[in-house]
C-alpha positions as CSV (number, residue, x, y, z in Angstrom):
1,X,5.8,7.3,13.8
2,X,6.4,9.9,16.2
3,X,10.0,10.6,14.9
4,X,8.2,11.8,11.4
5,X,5.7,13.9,13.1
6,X,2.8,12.6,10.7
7,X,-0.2,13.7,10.8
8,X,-3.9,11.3,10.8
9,X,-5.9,11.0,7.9
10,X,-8.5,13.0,9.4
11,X,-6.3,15.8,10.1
12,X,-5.1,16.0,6.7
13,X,-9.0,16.3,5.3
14,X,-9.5,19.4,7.2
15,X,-6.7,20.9,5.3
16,X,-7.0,23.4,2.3
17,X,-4.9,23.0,-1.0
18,X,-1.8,25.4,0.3
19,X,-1.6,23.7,3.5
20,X,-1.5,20.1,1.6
21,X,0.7,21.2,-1.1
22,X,3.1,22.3,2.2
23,X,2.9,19.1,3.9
24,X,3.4,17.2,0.7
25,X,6.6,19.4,0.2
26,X,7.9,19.0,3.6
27,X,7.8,15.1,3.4
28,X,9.2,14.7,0.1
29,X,12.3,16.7,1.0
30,X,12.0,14.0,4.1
31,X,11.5,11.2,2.3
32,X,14.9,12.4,-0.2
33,X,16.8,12.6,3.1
34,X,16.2,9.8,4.9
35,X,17.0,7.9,1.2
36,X,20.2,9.4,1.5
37,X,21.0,8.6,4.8
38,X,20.0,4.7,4.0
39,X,21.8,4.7,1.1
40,X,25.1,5.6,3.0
41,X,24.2,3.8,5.8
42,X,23.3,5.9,8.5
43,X,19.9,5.2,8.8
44,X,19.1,2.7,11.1
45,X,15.1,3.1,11.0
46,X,14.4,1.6,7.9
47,X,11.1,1.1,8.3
48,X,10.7,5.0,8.5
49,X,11.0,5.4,4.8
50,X,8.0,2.5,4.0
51,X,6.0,4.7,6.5
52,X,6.4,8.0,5.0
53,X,6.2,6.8,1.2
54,X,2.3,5.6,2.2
55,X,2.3,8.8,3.5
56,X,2.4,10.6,0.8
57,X,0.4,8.8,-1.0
58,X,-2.2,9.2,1.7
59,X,-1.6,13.4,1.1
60,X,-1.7,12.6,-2.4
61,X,-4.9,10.6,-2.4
62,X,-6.8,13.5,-0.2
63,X,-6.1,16.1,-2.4
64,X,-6.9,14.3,-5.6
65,X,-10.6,13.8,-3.6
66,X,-10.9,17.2,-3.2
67,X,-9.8,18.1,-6.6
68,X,-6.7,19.7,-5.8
69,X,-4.1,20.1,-8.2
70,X,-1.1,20.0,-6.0
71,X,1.5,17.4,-7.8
């Protein structure tokens, strides 16, 4: 999804705890607009929001290995 600028899995593993807790805030505020958008109905991409919910789970996931307490 190039129009989310997401990052692979193995990128995100080379990442410390600040630089996940970032990208987890980033994407959330993301995620809260592009909800908005849908829920008006300016969002045509719908599929966008599926994409960066998995997302952030993936960030999530990652962190939790690496015992980060990010949230």
């Amino acid at each position: 999804m190039k129009e989310l600028n997401l990052k692979e899995t193995a990128e995100l593993r080379k990442l410390d705890s600040k630089s996940l807790k970032e990208e987890l805030t980033i994407k959330s505020k993301k995620l809260y607009e592009l909800s908005m958008k849908k829920s008006l109905g300016e969002l045509k991409q719908t599929h966008l929001i599926k994409a960066l919910r998995r997302y952030i789970a993936r960030v999530k996931t990652i962190a939790r290995e690496n015992d980060y307490n990010i949230g």
